[in-house]
Phi, psi and omega in degrees: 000316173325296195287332155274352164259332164280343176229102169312312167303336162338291183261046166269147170308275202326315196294318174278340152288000179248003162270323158301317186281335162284337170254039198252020171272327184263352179301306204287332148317290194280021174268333186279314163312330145025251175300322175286306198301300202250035191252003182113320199273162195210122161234110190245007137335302192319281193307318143323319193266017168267310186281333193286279204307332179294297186309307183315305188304323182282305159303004161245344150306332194278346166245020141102060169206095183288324182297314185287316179301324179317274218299308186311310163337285191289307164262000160287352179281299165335297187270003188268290209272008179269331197283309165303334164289339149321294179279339157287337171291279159354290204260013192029048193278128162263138185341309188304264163022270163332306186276295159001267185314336167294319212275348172253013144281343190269325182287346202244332144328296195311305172309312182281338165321299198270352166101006203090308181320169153269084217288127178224129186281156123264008185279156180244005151288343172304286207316310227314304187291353171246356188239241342219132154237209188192104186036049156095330197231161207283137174343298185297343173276339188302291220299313155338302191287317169320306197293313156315308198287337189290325189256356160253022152274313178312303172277359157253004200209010192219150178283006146318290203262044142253309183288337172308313158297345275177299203275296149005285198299326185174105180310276201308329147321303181315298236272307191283015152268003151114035171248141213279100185281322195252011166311288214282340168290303200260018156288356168261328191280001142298303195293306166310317164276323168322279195291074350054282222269327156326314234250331200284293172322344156298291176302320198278346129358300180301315204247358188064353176230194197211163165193167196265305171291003174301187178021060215269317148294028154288346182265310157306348172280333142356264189322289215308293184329319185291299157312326176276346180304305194122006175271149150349096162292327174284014198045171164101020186211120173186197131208159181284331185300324230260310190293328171282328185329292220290328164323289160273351142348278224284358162280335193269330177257322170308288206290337181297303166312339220244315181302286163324356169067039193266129223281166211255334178276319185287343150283328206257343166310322216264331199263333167303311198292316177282258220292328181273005194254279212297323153335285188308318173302301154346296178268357167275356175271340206227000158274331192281339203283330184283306174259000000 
């Protein structure tokens, strides 16, 4: 409200729409993180297989097979977060770790791909999908809005999303009431690595070039984006309605702050500060509910 009476420009449709379309690189991560957050899980990952998949795409557009770099992307993200789920399964390794360790083995492919370099597309079928609009509005909110309704029917609404929760509340419960704890693990961290590998191929669209070091905190702006929504850091409490709150909240005081001309180390103070006041209400809530 502050922020709509001091800047005119605040509530404009245009305005509000940029806002969204900035947030759908990260919207479509922290929807799929979700799914990790509250099965218990961390993908720390995200963000390399974002620069991994971004990058893969701009170089085989750049030689000019744009439809074929999109799809490699996007499903080298897929089998890249099916491969983590695996070895969290497998080696019975925890995610914080696990991904931790992937995710610099990942970052570091990426650097031998691209040489260090910068990939830069000039096809202007790269720019569409991320440029590109449909009666006025940008693509990246269609995909965004697709991506939400697919992961908040999956998990509210499928015996999938019955396990996610289920596994949250207490994995070995789960496990003897017969449901495949490492199915269902390492099918969310497949869902993580799409959208990842979804959210990368978008930005570098966006912006026309590919890089190795892009997206270095998306993943953590993900997780953040997820706690201030209000799902459950310790899992088995969440929604997806809850994870877009926390999204455009935290876009919504950014782009506010960007108006207002406020230097940028004082949002990630500000934005620090706001996950640890919901944390914190988080574990003073569920202590008074205990005793």
């Amino acid at each position: 409200m502050v922020l709509s009476f001091s800047t005119p420009a605040f509530l404009t449709a245009r305005n509000l729409q940029n806002i969204v379309d900035q947030s759908a690189a990260v919207g479509i991560i922290a929807c799929a993180m979700t799914l990790a957050i509250i099965s218990g899980n961390f993908d720390l990952s995200a963000g390399a297989i974002f620069a991994f998949a971004g990058s893969l795409a701009a170089i085989i557009a750049a030689s000019g097979y744009v439809e074929l770099g999109f799809a490699a992307g996007v499903l080298t993200g897929l089998v890249l977060g099916l491969i983590n789920g695996a070895i969290i399964s497998g080696f019975r390794v925890h995610s914080f770790i696990a991904t931790l360790a992937t995710g610099l083995i990942i970052r570091g492919l990426a650097m031998i791909l691209t040489g260090g370099r910068l990939i830069i597309v000039n096809d202007h079928a790269f720019k569409v999908m991320g440029q590109g609009t449909f009666l006025g509005i940008k693509y990246p909110i269609f995909i965004l809005a697709a991506w939400v309704t697919f992961t908040w029917i999956l998990l509210s609404r499928t015996t999938f999303g019955r396990a996610v929760y289920a596994i949250g509340g207490n994995a070995e419960a789960a496990r003897l009431s017969g449901i495949q704890v490492n199915w269902v693990r390492t099918l969310i961290f497949g869902l993580t690595g799409l959208s990842a590998a979804l959210a990368g191929v978008i930005t570098v669209s966006r912006i026309g070039q590919g890089q190795a070091d892009i997206g270095s905190t998306v993943d953590l702006e993900a997780i953040a984006r997820v706690v201030i929504g209000g799902t459950r850091i310790m899992g088995g409490e969440g929604a997806i309605w809850r994870t877009v709150f926390g999204v455009l909240l935290m876009r919504l005081m950014s782009n506010g702050f960007n108006i207002l001309n406020v230097p940028p180390f004082y949002q990630r103070v500000f934005e620090g500060t706001v996950i640890l006041f919901a944390v914190a209400v988080d574990t003073l809530t569920r202590s008074r509910r205990q005793n």
